[in-house]
BAFI-3210 file (N, C-alpha, C; in Angstrom, 3 decimals, decimal comma, padded with zeros to 6 digits):
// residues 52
n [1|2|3|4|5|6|7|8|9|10|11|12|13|14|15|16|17|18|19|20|21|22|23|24|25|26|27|28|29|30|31|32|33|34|35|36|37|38|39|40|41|42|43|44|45|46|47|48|49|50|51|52]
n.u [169,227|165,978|165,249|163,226|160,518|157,750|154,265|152,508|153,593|153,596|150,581|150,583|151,343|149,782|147,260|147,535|147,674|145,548|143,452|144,845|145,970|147,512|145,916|143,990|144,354|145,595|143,359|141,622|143,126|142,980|145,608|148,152|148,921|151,920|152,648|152,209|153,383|155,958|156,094|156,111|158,541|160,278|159,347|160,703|162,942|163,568|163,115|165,347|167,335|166,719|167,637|170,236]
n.v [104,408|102,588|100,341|099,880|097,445|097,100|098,230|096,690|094,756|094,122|094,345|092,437|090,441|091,069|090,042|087,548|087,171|087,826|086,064|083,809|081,727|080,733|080,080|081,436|083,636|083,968|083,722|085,880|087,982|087,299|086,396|083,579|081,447|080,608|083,320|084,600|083,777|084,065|086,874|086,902|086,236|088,091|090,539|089,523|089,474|092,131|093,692|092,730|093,652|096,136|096,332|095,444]
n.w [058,084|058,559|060,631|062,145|062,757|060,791|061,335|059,903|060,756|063,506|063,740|062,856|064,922|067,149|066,117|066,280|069,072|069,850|068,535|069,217|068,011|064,973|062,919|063,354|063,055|060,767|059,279|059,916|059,398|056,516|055,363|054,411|056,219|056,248|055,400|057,677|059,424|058,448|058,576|061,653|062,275|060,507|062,390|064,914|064,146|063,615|066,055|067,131|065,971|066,253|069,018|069,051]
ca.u [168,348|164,884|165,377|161,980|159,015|156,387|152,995|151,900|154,327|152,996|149,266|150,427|151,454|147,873|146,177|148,070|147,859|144,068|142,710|144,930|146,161|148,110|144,887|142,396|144,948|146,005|142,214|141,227|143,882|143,402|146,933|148,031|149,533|152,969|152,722|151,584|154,480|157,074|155,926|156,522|159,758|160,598|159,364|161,697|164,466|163,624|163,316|166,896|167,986|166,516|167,989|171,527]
ca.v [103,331|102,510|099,249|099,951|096,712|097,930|098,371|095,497|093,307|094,603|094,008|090,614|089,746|091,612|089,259|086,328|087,188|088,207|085,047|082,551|080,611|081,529|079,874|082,219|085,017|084,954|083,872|087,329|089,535|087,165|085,943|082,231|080,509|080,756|084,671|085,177|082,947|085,322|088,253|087,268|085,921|089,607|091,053|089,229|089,768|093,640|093,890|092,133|094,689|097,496|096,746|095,352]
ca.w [057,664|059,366|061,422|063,232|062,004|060,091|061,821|059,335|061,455|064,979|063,799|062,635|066,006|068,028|065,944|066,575|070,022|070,110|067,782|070,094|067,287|063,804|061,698|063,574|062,864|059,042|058,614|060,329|058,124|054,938|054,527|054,893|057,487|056,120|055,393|058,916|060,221|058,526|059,424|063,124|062,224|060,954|064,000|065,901|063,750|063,331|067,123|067,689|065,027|066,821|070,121|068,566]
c.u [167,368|165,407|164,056|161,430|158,277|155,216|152,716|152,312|153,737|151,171|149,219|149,895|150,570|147,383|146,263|147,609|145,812|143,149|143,321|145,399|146,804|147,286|144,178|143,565|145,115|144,537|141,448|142,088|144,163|144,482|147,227|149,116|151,421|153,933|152,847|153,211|155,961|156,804|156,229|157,959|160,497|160,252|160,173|163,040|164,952|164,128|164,974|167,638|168,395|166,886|169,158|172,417]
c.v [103,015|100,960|099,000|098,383|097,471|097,689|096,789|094,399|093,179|094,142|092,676|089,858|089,977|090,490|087,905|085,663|087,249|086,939|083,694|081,258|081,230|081,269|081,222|083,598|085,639|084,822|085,323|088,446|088,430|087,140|084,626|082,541|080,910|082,226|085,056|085,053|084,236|086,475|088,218|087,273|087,469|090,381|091,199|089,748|091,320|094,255|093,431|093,296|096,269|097,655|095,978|097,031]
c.w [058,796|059,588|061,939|062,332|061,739|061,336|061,447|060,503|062,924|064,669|063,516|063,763|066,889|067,599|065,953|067,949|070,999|069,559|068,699|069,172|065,204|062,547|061,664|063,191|061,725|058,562|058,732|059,148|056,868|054,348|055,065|055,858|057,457|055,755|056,760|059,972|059,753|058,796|060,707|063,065|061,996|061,761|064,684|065,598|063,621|065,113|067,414|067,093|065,911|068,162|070,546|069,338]
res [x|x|x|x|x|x|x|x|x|x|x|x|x|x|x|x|x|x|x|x|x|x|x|x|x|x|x|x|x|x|x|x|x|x|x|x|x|x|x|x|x|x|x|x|x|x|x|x|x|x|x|x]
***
């Protein structure tokens, strides 16, 4: 079974990281606020997964 995060989840967090703020981020990739927010959340949880 793949454990890895998707890409999607990794570009979440660039643009989180690049916009400085989680408005300027889901407004950049066109998903709300609360999309944006789980996607990091699986990030984190994929990463814990992947180095469980």
């Amino acid at each position: 079974m793949n454990t890895e995060p998707s890409w999607d989840l990794y570009r979440s967090f660039l643009a989180v990281l690049e916009e400085r703020s989680l408005s300027g981020a889901a407004r950049r990739l066109g998903l709300t606020q609360p999309t944006l927010a789980r996607h990091l959340d699986a990030l984190v949880e994929g990463m814990r997964t992947a180095t469980a």
